[in-house]
C-alpha positions in Angstrom: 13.8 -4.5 3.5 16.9 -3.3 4.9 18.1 -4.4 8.3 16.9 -1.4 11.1 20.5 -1.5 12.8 22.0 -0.8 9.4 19.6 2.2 8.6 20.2 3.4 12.3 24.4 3.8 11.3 23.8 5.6 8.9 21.6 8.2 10.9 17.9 6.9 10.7 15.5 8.1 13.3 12.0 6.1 14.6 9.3 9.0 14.1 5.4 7.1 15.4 2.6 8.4 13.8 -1.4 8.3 14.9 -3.7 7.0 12.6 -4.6 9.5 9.3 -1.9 11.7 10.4 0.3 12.6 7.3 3.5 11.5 6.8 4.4 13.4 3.4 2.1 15.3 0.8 1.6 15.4 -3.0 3.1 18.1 -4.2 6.2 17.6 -1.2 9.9 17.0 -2.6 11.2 14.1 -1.4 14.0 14.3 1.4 13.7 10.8 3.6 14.1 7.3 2.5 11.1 5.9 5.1 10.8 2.0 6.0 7.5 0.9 8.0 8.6 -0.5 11.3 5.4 -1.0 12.8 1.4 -0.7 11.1 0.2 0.5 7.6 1.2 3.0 5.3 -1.5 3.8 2.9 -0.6 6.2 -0.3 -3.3 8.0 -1.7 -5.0 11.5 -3.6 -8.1 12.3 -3.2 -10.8 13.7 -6.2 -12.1 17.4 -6.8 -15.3 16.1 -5.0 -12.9 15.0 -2.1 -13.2 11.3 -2.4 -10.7 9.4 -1.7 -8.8 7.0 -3.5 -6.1 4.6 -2.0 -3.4 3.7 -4.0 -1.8 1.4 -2.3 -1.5 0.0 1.6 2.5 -0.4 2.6 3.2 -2.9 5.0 6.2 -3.2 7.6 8.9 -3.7 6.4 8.3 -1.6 3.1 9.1 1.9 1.8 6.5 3.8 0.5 6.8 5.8 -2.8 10.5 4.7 -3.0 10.5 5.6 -6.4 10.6 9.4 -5.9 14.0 9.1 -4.2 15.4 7.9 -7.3 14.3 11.2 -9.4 13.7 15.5 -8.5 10.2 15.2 -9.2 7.9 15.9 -6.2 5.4 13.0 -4.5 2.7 12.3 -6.9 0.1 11.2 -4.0 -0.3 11.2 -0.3 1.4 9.0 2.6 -0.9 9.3 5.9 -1.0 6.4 8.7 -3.5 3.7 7.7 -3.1 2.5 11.5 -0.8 3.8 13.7 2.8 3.3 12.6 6.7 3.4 14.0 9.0 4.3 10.3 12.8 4.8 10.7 13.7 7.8 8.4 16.6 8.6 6.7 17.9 11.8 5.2 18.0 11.3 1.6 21.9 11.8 1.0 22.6 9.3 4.1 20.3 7.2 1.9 22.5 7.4 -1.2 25.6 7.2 1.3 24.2 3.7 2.2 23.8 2.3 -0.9 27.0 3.7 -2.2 28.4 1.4 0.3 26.6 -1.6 0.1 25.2 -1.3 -3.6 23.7 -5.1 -2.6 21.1 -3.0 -1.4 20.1 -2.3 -5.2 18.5 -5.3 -5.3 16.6 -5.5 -2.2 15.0 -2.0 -3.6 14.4 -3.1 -7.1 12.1 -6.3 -5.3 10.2 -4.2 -3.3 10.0 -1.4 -6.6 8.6 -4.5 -8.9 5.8 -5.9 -6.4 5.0 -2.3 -6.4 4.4 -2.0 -9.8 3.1 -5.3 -10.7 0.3 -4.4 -7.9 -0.4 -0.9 -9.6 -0.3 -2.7 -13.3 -2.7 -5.4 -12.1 -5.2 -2.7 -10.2 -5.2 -1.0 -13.2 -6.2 -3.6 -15.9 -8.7 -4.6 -13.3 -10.4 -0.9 -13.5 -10.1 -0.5 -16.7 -12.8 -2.9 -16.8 -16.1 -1.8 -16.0 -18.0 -4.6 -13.9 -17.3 -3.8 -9.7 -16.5 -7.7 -9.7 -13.8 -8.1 -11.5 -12.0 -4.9 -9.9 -12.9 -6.4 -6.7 -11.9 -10.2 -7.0 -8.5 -9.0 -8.4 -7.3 -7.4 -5.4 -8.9 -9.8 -3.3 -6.5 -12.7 -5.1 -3.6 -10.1 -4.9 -4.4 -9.6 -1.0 -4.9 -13.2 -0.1 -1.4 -14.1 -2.1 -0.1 -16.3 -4.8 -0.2 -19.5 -3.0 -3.2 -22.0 -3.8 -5.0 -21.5 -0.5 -8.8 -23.1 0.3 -11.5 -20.9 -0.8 -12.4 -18.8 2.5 -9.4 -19.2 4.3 -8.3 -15.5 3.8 -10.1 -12.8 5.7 -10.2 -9.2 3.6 -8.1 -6.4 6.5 -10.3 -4.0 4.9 -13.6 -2.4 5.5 -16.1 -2.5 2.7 -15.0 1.7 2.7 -11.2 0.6 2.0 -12.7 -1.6 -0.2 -13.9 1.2 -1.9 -11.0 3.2 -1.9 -9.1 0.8 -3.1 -10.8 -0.2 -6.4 -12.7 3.1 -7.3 -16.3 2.2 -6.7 -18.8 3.7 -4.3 -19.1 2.1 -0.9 -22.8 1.2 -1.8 -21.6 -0.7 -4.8 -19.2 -2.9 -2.8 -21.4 -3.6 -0.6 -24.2 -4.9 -3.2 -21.3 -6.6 -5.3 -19.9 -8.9 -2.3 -23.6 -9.8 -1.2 -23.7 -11.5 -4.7 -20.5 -12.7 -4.3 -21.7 -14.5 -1.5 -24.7 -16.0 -3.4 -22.2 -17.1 -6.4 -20.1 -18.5 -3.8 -17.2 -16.8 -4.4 -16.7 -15.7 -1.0 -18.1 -15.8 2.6 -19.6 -13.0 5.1 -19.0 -14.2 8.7 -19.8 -11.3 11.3 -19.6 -9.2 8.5 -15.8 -9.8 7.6 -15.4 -10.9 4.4 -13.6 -14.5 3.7 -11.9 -14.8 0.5 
């Protein structure tokens, strides 16, 4: 999103992080603009029974939660290593120092902002409804992109348990779901990865 050598002028650091280990909290006040450098990001909170729910993976590149920069309100989830990650970090005033001085910057952040949200808006119509295959099929077209690609061609990064995390529904249920997927042809299970 923004070029590493600029974020580095203005005083970013490279921090690496194991896999699950936590990069910020709910509940935290924002103080670092973070870009993925290296690995996944995945933002999530988990339920009173402790399951977990994944909001959303961040990919290199990307910011996660950029939003909260932008306001004093405090994280509304979790951001822990999906795999392990490099991020550059920037204090938050150095942040607002850069895009004083290069306000084209605006833009970059407002694209990566919107494919945020039109992710979060489409993940939520999807589990508003109540059948397991619709929630799963729509993030299985938002994963595999918006080109027109053969059916099959895209292999789901996930395990059926991110699967799970990421649409609400109980491991058990995505497992039985994708099986009659497979029967309805609407995707492929080769070695047990899923082709979309």
């Amino acid at each position: 999103m923004i070029i590493q050598e600029l974020l580095i002028t203005y005083g970013a650091d490279h921090k690496t992080y194991k896999t699950n280990e936590i990069i910020f909290t709910e509940g935290e006040l924002p103080s670092y603009y973070f870009q993925l450098v290296t690995g996944k990001i995945k933002i999530n909170n988990y339920n009173d029974q402790g399951k977990e729910f994944i909001q959303e993976i961040v990919y290199e590149n990307e910011g996660p939660l950029i939003t909260a920069l932008f306001n004093e309100r405090l994280y509304p989830a979790n951001a822990l290593a999906f795999e392990e990650c490099r991020l550059l970090r920037l204090p938050k005033l150095q942040f607002f120092d850069l895009l004083k001085d290069r306000p084209e910057l605006y833009e970059k952040m407002l694209s990566s902002v919107s494919e945020s949200m039109y992710y979060k808006y489409m993940m939520m119509q999807a589990m508003s409804f109540q059948k397991p295959e619709i929630r799963l099929k729509t993030l299985m077209n938002y994963l595999k992109g918006f080109e027109e690609k053969s059916p099959y061609s895209y292999q789901i990064p996930f395990t059926r348990q991110q699967l799970a995390s990421l649409t609400g529904l109980s491991v058990e249920t995505v497992i039985r779901v994708t099986k009659n997927m497979e029967k309805n042809e609407i995707l492929k299970i080769k070695n047990r990865k899923i082709f979309f």
